[in-house]
C-alpha positions in Angstrom: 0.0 0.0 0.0 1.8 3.3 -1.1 1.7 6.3 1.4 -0.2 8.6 -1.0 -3.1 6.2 0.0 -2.5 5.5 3.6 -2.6 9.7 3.5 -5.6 11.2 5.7 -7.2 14.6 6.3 -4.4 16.6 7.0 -4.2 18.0 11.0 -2.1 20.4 12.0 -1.4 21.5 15.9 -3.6 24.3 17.5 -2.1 26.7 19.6 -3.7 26.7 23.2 -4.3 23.7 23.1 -2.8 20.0 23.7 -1.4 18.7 20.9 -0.2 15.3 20.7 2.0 13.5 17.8 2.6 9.8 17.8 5.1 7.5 16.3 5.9 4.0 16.9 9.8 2.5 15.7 10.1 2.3 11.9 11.0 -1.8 11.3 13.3 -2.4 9.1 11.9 -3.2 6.0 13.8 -6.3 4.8 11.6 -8.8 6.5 7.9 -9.5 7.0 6.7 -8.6 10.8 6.0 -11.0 13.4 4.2 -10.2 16.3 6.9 -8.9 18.9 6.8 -6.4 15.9 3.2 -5.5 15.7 3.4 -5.5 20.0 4.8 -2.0 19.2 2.4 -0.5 16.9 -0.6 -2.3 18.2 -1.3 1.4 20.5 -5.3 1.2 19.7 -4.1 4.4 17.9 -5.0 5.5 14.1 -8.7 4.8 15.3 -11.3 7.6 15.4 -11.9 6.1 19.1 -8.5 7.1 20.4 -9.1 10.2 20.3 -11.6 10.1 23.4 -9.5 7.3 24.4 -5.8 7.1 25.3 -5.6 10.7 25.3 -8.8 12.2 26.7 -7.4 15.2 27.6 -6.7 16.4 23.9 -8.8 18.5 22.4 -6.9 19.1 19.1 -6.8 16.3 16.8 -3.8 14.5 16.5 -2.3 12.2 14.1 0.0 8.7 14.5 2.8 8.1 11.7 4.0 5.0 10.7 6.6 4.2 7.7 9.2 1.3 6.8 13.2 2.2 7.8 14.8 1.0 4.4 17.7 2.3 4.3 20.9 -0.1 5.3 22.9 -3.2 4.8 20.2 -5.5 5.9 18.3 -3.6 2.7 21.4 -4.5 0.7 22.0 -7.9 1.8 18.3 -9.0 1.7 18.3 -7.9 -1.7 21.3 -10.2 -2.5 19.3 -13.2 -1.0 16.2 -12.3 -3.0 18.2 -11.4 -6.4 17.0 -8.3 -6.8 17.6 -4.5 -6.5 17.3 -2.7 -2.6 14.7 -0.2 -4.1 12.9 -3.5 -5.6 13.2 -5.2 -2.1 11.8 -2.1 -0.4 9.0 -1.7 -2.2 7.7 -5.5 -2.1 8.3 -5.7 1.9 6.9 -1.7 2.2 3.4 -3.3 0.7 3.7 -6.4 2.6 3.9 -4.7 6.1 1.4 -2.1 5.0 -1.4 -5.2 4.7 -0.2 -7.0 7.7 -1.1 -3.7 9.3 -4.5 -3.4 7.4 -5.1 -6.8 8.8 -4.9 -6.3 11.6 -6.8 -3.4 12.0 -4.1 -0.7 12.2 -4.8 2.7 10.3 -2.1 5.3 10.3 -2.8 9.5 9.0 0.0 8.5 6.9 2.2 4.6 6.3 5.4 6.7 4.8 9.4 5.2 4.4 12.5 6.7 4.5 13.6 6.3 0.8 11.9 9.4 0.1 13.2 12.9 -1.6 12.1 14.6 1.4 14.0 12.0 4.0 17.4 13.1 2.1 17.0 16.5 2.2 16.1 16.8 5.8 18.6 14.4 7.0 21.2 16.4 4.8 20.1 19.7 6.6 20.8 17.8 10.2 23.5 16.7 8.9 25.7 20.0 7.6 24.1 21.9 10.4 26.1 19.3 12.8 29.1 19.4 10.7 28.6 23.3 10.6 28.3 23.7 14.5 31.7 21.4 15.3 30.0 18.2 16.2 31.2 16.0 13.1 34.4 15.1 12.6 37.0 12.6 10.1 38.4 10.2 11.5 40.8 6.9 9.9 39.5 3.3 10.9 40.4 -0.1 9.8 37.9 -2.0 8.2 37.7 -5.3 6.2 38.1 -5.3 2.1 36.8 -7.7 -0.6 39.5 -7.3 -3.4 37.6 -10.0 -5.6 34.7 -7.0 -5.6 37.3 -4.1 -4.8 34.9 -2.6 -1.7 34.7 -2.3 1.9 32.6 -4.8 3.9 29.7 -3.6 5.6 29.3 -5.5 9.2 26.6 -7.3 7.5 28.3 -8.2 4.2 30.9 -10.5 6.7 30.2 -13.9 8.3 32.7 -15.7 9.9 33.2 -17.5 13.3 31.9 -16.2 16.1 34.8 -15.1 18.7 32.4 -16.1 21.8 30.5 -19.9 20.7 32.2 -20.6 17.6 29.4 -20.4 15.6 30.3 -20.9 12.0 28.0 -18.8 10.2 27.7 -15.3 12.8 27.2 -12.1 10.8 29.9 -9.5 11.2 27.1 -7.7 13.9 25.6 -10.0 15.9 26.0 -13.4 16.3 22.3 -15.3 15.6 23.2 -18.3 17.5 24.7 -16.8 21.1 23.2 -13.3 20.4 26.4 -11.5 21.4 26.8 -8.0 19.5 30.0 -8.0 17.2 32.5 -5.8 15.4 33.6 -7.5 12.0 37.3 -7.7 12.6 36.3 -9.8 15.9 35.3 -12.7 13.8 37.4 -15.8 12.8 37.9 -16.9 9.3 35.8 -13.9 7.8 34.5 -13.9 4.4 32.8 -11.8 1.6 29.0 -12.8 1.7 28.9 -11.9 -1.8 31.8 -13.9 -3.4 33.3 -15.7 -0.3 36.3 -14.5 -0.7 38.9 -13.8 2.2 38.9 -10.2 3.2 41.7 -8.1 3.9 42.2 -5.0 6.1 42.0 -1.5 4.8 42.4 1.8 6.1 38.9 4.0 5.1 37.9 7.4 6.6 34.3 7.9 8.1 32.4 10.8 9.9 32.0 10.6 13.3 28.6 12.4 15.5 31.0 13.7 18.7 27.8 12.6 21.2 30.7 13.3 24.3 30.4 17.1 23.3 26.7 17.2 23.8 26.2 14.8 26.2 26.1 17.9 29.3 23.1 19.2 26.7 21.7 15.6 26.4 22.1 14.5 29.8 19.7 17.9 30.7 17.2 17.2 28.3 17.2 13.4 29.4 16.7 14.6 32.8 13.5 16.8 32.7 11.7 15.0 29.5 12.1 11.9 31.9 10.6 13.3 34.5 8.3 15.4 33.4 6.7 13.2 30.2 6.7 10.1 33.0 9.0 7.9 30.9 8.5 4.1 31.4 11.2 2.8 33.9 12.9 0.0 31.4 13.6 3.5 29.0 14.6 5.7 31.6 17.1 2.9 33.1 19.0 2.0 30.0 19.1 5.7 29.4 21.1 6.1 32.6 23.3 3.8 31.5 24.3 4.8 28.7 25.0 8.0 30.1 26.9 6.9 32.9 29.2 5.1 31.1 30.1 7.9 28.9 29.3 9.0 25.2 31.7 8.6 22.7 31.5 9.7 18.9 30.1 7.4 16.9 30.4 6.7 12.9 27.7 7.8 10.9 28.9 7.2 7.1 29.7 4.2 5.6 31.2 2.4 2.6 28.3 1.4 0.8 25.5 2.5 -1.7 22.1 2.1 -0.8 21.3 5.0 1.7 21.5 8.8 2.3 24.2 10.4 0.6 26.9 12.5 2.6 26.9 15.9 1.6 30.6 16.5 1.4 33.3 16.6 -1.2 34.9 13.3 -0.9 32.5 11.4 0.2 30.7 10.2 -3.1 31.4 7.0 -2.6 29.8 6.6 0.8 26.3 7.5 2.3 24.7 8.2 5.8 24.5 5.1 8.2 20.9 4.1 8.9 21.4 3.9 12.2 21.7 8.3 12.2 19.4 8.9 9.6 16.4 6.2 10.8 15.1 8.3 13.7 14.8 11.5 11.2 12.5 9.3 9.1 9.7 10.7 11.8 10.0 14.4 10.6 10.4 13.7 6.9 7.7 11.4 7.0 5.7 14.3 8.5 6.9 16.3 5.6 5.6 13.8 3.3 1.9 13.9 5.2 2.2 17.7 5.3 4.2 20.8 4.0 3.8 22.5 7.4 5.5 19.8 8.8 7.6 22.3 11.2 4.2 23.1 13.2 4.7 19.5 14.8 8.7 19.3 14.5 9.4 22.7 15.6 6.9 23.9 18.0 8.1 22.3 21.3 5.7 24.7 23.4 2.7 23.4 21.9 3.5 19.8 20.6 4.5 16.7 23.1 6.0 13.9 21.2 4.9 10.0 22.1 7.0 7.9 20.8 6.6 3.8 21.2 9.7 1.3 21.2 11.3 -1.6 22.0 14.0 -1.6 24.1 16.8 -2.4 21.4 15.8 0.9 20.1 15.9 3.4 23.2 19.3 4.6 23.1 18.3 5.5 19.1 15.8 7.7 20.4 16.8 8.8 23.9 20.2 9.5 23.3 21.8 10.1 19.5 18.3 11.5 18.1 17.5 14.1 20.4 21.7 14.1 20.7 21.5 15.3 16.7 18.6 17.8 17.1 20.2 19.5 20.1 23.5 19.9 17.6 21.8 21.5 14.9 20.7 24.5 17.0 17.5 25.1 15.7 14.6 24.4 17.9 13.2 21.1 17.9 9.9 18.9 19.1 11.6 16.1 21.2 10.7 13.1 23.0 7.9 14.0 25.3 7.1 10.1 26.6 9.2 7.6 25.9 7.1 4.4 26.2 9.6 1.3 26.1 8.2 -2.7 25.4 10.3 -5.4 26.2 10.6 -8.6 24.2 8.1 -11.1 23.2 9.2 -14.2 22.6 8.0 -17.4 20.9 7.0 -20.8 23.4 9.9 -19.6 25.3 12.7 -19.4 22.3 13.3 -16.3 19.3 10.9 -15.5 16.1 12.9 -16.4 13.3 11.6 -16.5 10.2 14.2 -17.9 8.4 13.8 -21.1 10.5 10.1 -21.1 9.9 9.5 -20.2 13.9 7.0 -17.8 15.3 3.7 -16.4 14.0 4.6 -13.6 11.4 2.2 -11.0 10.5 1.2 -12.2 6.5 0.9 -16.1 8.4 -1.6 -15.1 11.6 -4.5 -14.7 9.6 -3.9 -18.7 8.3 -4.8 -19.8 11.9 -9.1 -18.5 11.4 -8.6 -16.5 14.9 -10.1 -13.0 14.2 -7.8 -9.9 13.7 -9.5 -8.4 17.4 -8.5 -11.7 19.3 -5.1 -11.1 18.4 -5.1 -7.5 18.9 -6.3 -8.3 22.1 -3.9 -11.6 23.5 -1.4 -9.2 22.2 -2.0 -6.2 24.4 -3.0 -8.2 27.3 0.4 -9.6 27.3 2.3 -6.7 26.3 5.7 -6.7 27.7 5.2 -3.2 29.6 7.6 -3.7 32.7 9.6 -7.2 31.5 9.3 -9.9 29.1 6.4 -11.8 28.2 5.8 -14.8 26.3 3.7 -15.5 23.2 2.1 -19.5 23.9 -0.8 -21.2 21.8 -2.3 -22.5 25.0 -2.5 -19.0 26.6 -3.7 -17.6 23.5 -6.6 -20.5 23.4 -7.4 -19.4 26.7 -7.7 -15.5 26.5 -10.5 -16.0 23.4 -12.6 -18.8 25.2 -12.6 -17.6 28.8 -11.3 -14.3 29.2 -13.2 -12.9 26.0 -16.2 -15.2 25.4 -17.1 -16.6 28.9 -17.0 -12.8 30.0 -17.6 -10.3 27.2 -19.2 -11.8 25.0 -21.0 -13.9 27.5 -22.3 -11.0 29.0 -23.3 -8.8 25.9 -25.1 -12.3 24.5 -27.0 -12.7 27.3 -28.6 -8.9 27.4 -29.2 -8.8 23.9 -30.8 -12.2 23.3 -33.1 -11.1 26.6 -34.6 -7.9 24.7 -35.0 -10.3 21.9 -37.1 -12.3 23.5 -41.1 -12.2 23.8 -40.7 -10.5 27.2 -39.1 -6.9 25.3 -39.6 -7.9 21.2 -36.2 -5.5 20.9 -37.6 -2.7 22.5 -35.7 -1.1 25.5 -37.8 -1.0 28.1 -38.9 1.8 30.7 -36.2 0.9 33.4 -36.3 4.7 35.1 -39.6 4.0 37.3 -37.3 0.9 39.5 -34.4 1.2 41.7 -32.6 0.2 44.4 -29.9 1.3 46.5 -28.0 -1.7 45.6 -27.9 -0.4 41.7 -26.5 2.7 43.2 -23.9 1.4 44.7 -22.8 -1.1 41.8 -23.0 2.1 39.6 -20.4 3.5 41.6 -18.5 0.5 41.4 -18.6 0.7 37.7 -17.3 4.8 37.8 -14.5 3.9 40.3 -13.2 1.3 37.6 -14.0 3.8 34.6 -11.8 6.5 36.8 -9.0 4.2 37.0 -8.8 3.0 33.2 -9.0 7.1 32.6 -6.2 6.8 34.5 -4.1 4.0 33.1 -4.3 4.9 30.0 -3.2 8.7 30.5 -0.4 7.2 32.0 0.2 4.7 29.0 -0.5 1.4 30.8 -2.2 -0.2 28.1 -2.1 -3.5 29.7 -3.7 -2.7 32.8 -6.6 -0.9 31.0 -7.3 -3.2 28.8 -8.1 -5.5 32.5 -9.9 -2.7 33.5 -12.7 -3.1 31.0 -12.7 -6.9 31.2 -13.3 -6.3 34.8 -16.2 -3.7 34.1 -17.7 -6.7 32.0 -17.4 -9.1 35.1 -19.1 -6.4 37.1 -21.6 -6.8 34.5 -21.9 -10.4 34.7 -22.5 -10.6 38.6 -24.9 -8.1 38.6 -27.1 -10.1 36.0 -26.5 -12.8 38.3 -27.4 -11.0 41.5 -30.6 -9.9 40.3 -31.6 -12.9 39.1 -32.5 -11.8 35.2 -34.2 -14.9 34.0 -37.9 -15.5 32.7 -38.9 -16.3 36.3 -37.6 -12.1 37.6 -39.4 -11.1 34.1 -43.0 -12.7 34.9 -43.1 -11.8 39.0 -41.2 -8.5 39.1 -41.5 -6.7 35.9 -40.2 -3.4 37.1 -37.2 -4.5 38.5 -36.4 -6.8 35.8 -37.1 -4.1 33.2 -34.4 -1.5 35.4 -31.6 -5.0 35.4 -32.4 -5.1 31.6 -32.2 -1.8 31.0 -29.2 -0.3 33.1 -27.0 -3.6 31.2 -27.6 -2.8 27.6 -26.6 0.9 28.9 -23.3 -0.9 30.2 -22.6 -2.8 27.3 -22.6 0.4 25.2 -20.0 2.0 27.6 -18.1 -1.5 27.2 -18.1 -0.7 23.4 -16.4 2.8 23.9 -13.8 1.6 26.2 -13.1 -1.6 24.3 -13.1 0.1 21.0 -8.9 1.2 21.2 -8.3 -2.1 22.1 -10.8 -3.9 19.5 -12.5 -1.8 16.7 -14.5 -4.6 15.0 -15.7 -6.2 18.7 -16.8 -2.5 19.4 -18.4 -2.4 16.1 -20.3 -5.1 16.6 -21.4 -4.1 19.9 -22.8 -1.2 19.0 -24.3 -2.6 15.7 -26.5 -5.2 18.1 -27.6 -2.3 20.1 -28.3 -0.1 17.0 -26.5 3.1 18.3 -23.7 5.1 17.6 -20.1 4.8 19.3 -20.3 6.4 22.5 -17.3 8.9 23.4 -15.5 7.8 26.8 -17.0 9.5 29.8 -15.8 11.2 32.7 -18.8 9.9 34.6 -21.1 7.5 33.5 -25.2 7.5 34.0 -26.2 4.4 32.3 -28.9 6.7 30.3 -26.8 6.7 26.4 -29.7 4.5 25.3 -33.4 5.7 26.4 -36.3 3.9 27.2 -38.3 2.5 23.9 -35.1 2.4 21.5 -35.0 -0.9 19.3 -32.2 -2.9 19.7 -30.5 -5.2 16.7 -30.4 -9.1 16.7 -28.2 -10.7 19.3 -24.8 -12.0 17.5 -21.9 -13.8 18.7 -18.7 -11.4 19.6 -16.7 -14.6 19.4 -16.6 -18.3 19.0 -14.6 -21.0 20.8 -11.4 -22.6 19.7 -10.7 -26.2 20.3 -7.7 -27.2 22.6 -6.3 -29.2 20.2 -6.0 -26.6 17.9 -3.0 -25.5 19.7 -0.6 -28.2 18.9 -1.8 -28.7 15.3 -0.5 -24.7 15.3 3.0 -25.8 17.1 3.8 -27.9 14.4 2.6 -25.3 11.5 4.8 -22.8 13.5 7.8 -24.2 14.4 7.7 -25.0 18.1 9.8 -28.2 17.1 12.1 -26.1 15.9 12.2 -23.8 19.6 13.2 -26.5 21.5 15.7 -28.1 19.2 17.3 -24.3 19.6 16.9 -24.9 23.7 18.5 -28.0 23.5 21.5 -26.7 21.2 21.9 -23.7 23.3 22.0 -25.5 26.6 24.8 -28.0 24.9 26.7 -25.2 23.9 26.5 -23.2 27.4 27.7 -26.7 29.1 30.6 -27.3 27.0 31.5 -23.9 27.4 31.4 -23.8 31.5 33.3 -27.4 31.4 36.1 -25.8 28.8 35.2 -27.8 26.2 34.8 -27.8 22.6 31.3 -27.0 21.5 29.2 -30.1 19.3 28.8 -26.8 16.8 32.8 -26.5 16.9 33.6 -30.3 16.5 31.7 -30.5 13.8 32.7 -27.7 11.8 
């Protein structure tokens, strides 16, 4: 899906009031998302509900970005897999993440990328502006050289043995097997990924971002945003740490082609490195949505920035982003609230897609569970404070007892009952009843409604998306208190009539706080009580639907999934495959402690 249709109604910040931009980390676009990946963007945002939702407060409009980071040698080297060009590559994976997100129910004001006109000219501007102020500077370093192909290596154009488990195959950044970060010269027996040739060493000149000049100016802004946009505590602690130890300058050209080119004589041959110009893809994908794109980027007194990560990403956006907008000297919108996921991992092992393991975005919909159940096992597991696990059973078990035993157990059972012969769909008169007791479970119901307010002001998705399941269990024990049942209809009309109507007033609040969360649930709520979405209250009156209004026909929010289901999805998945990874893993770690050679090194 190209961004020119993924482009909205344009909204612009209003002056006096709270404005609000939102961005979630740009994934690399060289692979197909799984759902760690979607954990991130999955905010309940791009909805017309959110904006009466997660940020109630607002009373300008405000609009959530999303592109593809395509720049890079994992661009380049994806390409090389796929025999084909990196602008071919990005487009086919920009289109295939842009209907994983349709899929799933995710609309953005604008789905941009950063191989864009725009991206290059404002990335160009940071750039010379840092160069201009004293914040860049040359510097001579050593890097591996192809001579069969007569070019420098990038880190991910080398593989080669791992220095730490011997892995044969490690890639001259990260090895996949032990995970251990890399420099290519570290690695054993390197070679050229492209030819397989034996590299040598070579003397190359790169610029370097001096962060060590601006961290005083970084550690300030760190401090105050921090504190004052109520960072998440995994953000603000690996923050600290990388300020503690010390900032050093950092490369941010290299020898290669596909990316940014550096505007400076001599440096044809080389272009930006992603990992300075990925973070500017937020502005210039604002460009791209709007020519005023400076009213959000430049207007730090009226615009707070929310920006949604994982935690492999904070330093990008804590640290050398707001680093780089501090050294240009112009006045910038930074990070506001940094909200920071950790991992989600797959039966207890890594997605990997290459070994056919984990549920990726373009496979999920192969399983028949709805878009909304996933949205929501997803975001009631999301890994807010450490991380969380993705497992079939657990999923099983959020959509038949958490969602249908509750939910839609509840909305079911008040719709079907003004089916029946006792209401033929009509609401009825449930103002001339009462009891104390109502009262009282009313205020129940506004105590929990203050505290999802609450949670979700202060970006706990998690614990608001409990919330409204437990406002629907409230709902469920109240229908059980009172008895609603043919028997409470025939002997005390007036009080069944009050039950009857007070719960279809519930369920239509249950479709306003739910909607974030689960837009086609919502949807459907609201379509069986024939009314339109109601905006999240402040206080709520159980009055949104009057005496005499004609409800819809009573339909099923969501159907059960068999147990076995779950292990007939292992094996589609690759949950073999997890635990042969365990087992290797564990092999390797004992050899290691005993000071022997690793099976994966004896049989190299």
């Amino acid at each position: 899906m190209a961004e020119e249709a993924q482009k909205r109604r344009e909204v612009l910040p209003e002056s006096g009031k709270r404005n609000v931009l939102i961005t979630s980390a740009l994934p690399y676009v060289n692979n197909v998302p799984h759902l760690g990946n979607l954990i991130g963007i999955l905010l309940g945002y791009g909805q017309q509900d959110i904006k009466s939702g997660l940020f109630k407060s607002v009373i300008a409009d405000l609009p959530y970005l999303k592109g593809t980071d395509e720049y890079g040698t994992t661009s380049e080297a994806k390409a090389l897999v796929e025999n084909c060009t990196p602008q071919q590559l990005c487009d086919k994976y920009h289109a295939i993440h842009a209907a994983v997100y349709d899929w799933v129910n995710i609309s953005f004001d604008i789905f941009g990328r950063t191989t864009t006109k725009l991206q290059t000219e404002v990335t160009q501007d940071i750039f010379l502006k840092l160069h201009r102020n004293g914040f860049l500077q040359e510097r001579t370093t050593t890097q591996l050289y192809c001579q069969e192909h007569h070019s420098f290596l990038a880190d991910r154009f080398v593989e080669g043995q791992c220095p730490f488990c011997d892995y044969p195959d490690a890639h001259g950044d990260q090895c996949d097997l032990c995970g251990q970060l890399l420099d290519p010269l570290d690695l054993k027996r390197p070679r050229c990924r492209i030819d397989g040739a034996t590299p040598i060493t070579k003397d190359t000149t790169h610029i370097f971002l001096e962060l060590d000049k601006l961290q005083p100016e970084i550690d300030t802004f760190f401090q105050e945003s921090s504190a004052r946009g109520a960072w998440s505590a995994n953000g603000k602690e690996i923050t600290s740490a990388w300020l503690k130890e010390g900032l050093n300058p950092r490369s941010i050209t290299r020898d290669m082609k596909w990316g940014t080119a550096v505007p400076l004589p001599g440096y044809e041959d080389k272009v930006i490195y992603s990992w300075f110009d990925a973070c500017i893809g937020y502005p210039s994908i604002t460009a791209n949505y709007t020519d005023q794109w400076q009213q959000w980027w430049r207007n730090p007194d009226d615009v707070q920035l929310y920006q949604f990560i994982g935690k492999d990403n904070v330093a990008y956006h804590s640290v050398m982003f707001p680093g780089s907008q501090i050294g240009t000297g112009d006045v910038w919108t930074k990070v506001h609230h940094l909200s920071t996921t950790e991992y989600l991992t797959y039966e207890g092992g890594k997605f990997s897609k290459s070994r056919g393991i984990g549920v990726f975005g373009d496979s999920a919909a192969k399983t028949g569970v709805p878009s909304d159940v996933w949205r929501y096992y997803l975001l009631s597991h999301r890994p807010e404070t450490s991380d969380s696990e993705f497992n079939w059973d657990s999923l099983i078990s959020s959509n038949n007892n958490s969602l249908l035993k509750n939910l839609g157990n509840f909305v079911s059972r008040v719709v079907k009952f003004v089916n029946s012969k006792h209401y033929n769909n009509i609401v009825p008169d449930y103002k001339i009843y009462s009891e104390v007791s109502f009262e009282s479970w009313e205020e129940k119901v506004n105590d929990l409604l203050k505290l999802y307010v609450e949670q979700l002001d202060a970006v706990k998705l998690r614990a608001a998306l409990a919330t409204v399941l437990h406002i629907s269990q409230e709902g469920n024990a109240f229908l059980q208190s009172n008895g609603l049942g043919n028997k409470l209809a025939e002997t005390e009309p007036a009080k069944c009539a009050a039950v009857i109507g007070i719960a279809v007033n519930l369920i239509h609040l249950l479709a306003s706080l739910i909607a974030p969360y689960m837009p086609d649930t919502a949807k459907s709520m609201n379509a069986q009580l024939r009314a339109e979405p109601l905006a999240i209250l402040d206080r709520w009156s159980a009055n949104s639907i009057a005496p005499g209004h004609e409800v819809g026909k009573a339909a099923y929010l969501f159907s059960p999934i068999k147990p076995e289901k779950g292990r007939e999805w292992r094996e589609m998945f690759g949950s073999n495959e997890v635990e042969k990874l365990k087992r290797e893993d564990a092999t390797r770690k004992a050899s290691k402690k005993a000071g022997k050679p690793s099976q994966k090194k004896s049989n190299s």
